[in-house]
N, C-alpha and C positions, 0 to 999 in steps of 0.2 A: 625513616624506617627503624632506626635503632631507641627514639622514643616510646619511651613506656618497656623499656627492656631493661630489667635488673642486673648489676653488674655493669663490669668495665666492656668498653666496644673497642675495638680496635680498626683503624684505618692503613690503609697501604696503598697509596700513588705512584705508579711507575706509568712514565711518556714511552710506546712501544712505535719503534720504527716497524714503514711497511715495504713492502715490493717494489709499489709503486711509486716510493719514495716520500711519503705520507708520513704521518705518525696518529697514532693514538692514547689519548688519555683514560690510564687503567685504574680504578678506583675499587677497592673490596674491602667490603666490613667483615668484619671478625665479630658474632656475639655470639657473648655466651648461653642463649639459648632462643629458639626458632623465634619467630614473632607472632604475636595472639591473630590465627587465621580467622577466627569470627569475627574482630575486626583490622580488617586488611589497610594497611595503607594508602595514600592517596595521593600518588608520583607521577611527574611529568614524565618520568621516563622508568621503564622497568627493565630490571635487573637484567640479565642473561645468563647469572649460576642459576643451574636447579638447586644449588644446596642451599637451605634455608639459611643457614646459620651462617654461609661465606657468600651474602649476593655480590657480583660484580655489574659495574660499569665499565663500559669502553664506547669511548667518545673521539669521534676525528678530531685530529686538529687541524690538521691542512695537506692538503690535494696539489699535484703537480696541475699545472694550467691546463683547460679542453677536459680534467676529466671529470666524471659526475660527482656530487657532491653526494656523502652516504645521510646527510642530514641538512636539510632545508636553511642556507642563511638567512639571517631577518632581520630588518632596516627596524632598530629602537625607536625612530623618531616618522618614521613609514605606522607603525604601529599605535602608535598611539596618536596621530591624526586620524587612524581608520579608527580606535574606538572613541575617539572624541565627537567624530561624524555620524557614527550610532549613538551616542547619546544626543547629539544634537536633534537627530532622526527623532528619538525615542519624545525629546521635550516637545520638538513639535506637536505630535503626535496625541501628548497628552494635552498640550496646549488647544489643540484643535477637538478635541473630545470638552475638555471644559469647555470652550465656546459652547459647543455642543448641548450642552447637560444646560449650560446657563442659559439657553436660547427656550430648553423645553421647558425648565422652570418656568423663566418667565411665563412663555404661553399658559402652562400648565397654573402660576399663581394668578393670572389675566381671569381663566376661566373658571380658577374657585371665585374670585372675586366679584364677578360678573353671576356667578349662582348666589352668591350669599345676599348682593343688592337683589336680586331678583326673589330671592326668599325674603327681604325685608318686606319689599314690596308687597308680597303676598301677603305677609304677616300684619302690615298698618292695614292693605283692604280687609284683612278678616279681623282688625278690632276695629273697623272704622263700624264694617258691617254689624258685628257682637253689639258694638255698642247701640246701633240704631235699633236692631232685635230688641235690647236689654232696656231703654228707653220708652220703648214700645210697649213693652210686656208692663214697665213700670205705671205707664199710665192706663194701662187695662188695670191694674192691682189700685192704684189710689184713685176712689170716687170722687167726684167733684163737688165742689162745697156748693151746699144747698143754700138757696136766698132765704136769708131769714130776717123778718126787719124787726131793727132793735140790736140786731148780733154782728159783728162782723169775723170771720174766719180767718186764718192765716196757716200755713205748715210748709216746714220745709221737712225734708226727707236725705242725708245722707249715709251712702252705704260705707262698710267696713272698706272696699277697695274701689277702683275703677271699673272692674269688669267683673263686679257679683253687686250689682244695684240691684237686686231682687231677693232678699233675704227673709230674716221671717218677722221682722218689724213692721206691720201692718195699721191700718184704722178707719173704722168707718165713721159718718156721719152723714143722723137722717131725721127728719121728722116725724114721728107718732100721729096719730090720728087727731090728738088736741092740740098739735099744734108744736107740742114739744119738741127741744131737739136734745137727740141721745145721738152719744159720741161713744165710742168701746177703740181703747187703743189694745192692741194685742203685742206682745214678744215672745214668739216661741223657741225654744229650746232645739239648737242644732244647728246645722249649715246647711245651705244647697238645698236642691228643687223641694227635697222633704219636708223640710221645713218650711218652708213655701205653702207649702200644699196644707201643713199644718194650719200653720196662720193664717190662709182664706176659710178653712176649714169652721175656725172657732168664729170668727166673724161675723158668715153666714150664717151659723148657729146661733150667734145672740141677736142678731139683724130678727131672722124666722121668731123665737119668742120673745122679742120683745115685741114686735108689731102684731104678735097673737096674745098679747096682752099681759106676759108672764110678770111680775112684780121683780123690781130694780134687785132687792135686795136676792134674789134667788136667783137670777139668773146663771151665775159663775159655777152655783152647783151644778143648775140643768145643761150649761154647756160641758162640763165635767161628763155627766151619764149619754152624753150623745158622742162623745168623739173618745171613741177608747185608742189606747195609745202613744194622743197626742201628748207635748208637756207645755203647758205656755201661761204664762204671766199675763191678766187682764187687768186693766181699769175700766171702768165704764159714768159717765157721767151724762148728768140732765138737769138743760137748763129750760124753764120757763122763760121767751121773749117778753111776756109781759108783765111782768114780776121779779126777774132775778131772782126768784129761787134757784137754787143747785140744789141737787142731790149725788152722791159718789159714793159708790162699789167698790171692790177692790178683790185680788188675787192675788195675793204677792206680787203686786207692780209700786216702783216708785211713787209715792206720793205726789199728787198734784200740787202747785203752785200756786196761790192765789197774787197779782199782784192791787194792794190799794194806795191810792195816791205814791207815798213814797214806802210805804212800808210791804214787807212781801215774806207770806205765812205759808209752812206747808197744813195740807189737809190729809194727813194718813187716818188710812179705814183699816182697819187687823183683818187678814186673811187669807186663804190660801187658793193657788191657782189654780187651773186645769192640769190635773194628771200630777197633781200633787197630794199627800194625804190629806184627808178630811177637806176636801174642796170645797172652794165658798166666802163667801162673804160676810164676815160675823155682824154685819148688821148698816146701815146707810147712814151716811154721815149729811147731815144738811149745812146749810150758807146763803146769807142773800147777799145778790150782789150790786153794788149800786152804779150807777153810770160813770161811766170808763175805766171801770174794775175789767184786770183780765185774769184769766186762770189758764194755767201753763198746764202742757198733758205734755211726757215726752215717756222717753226711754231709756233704760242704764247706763246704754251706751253713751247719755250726754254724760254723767255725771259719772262715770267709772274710766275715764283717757287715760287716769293716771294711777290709777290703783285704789284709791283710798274715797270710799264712798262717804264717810264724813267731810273730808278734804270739797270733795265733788259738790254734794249738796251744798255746803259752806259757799263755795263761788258762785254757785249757779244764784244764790241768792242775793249776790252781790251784782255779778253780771247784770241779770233779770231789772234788778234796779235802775242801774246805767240805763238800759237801753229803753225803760218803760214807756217812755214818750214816743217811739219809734211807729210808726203806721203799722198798721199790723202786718201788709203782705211784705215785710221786709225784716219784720222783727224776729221770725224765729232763724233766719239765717243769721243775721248779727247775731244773737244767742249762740247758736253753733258757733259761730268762728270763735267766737271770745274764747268758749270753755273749750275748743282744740286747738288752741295754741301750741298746746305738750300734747301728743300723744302715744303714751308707751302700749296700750290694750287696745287695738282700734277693734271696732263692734260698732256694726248698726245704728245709728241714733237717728230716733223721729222726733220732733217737736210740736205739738199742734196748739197754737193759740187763740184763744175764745174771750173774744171783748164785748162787754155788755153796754153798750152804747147810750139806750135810754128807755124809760121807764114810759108804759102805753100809756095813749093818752084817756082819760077817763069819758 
């Protein structure tokens, strides 16, 4: 009580004998001024002066036998067994609540566990499914190589990722009314279904005039004025089975490959592509090719994995070598893998190879 009180305090103990033979312990503080009422102290036992400044205590000390006691005795060692058995109460208590807490966990981690495999599961059926869709749609998108005797076909086709194998890297090939076969690889500009849509778009469009007889060199223009919009990068190439002649178009697409015996030449044609300014093909580049000459049609995508399309072009030339003697329906996969060993840019890449077998017989 006399804490936090300024000044000297004063004490006074006097033992007062009672009636009953008893005595009492008198205890009064002397301070020198009241103590702070807003905040009151916090005592087992209070005072009995009203005067703020002189509280007193009186306290029994001892009682003649039989008679009441004016204050409760209390066993020290009675007492602190009883709060030792409240806290033991208490630890149970908390002990049995954690059981508790750890039993709902558990269940509670059992049944995330049990949703997350069951979400996986869901998740492989729906790329097992995407992917048979995506395979599907793939072989609606790529026509079937046409029987051409003298030529043999080969292509492979991979996409930028696992589950968008339908991009806008396209290509047809078909035969003309003389016999000819015309090849048109298309890469349109973009991602996803649009794109897509783009690059059947331009296809169909050279497929229609070319078999209505439009001439090689113009074509890139007229699929220009038919698909507004669109932006995509064309090659287009025709070969004679009976002659090896080649002829080859071009839109701003990678240059074709030739490969002969051991050596291997590109064939760039100057020009610009669909939905690009001044579209068209500045002019047809010719080649004859002799038996077991093949010429390589692909896409950026082989020859940019790693950034540097001189870099690119450079291996593919090397690759292409290597692998020359390969059958053809094997050869442009070997091709791919070789050139994506590294891939820092992954992008579409198609490859289509066209081997000119043998010369008709006269």
């Amino acid at each position: 009580m006399a804490r936090g009180v300024d000044g000297p305090v004063g004490v006074d103990v006097r033992v007062q004998p009672e009636p009953d033979g008893g005595a009492t312990l008198a205890v009064r503080l002397d301070l020198p001024a009241p103590p702070d009422r807003d905040r009151p102290p916090n005592l087992p036992l209070t005072p009995e002066a009203a005067d703020p400044r002189h509280p007193v205590w009186k306290i029994p000390l001892s009682r003649k036998q039989n008679s009441v006691p004016a204050v409760a005795h209390y066993d020290d060692e009675a007492a602190i067994e009883q709060e030792l058995r409240a806290l033991i109460a208490r630890v149970d208590a908390l002990e049995h609540e954690h059981r508790d807490l750890k039993h709902e966990l558990a269940e509670t981690n059992s049944g995330v566990l049990a949703m997350y495999v069951q979400q996986e599961e869901r998740d492989e059926q729906f790329r097992l499914a995407h992917a048979v869709i995506f395979r599907e749609l793939e072989d609606a998108l790529r026509p079937p190589s046409p029987i051409v005797d003298g030529i043999e076909l080969g292509v492979c086709y991979r996409p930028a990722g696992d589950d968008t194998p339908t991009g806008g890297d396209l290509y047809d090939w078909f035969l003309l009314p003389d016999g000819t076969l015309h090849i048109t690889v298309v890469d349109a500009v973009g991602h996803g279904v649009t794109c897509t849509r783009n690059a059947l778009n331009v296809t169909h469009t050279v497929r229609t005039l070319a078999l209505e007889g439009h001439p090689l060199h113009d074509l890139v223009r007229r699929t220009d004025q038919v698909n507004h919009g669109a932006m995509a990068t064309i090659l287009l190439a025709r070969l004679d089975p009976r002659t090896g002649h080649l002829e080859l178009a071009n839109g701003s697409h990678p240059a074709a490959l030739l490969l002969h015996d051991t050596e291997a030449s590109y064939l760039p044609v100057p020009g610009r592509g669909v939905g690009f300014p001044l579209p068209g093909s500045e002019g047809v580049r010719t080649a004859r090719l002799t038996p077991n000459d093949t010429l390589l049609l692909y896409t950026d995508g082989l020859i940019e994995s790693r950034g540097d399309l001189a870099e690119g072009e450079a291996r593919l030339t090397h690759v292409a070598r290597r692998h020359a003697g390969r059958p053809l329906d094997s050869l442009p996969s070997a091709i791919v893998q070789d050139m994506h060993d590294v891939v820092l840019y992954p992008d579409d890449t198609l490859v289509l190879a066209v081997r000119f077998t043998r010369l008709a017989e006269d």
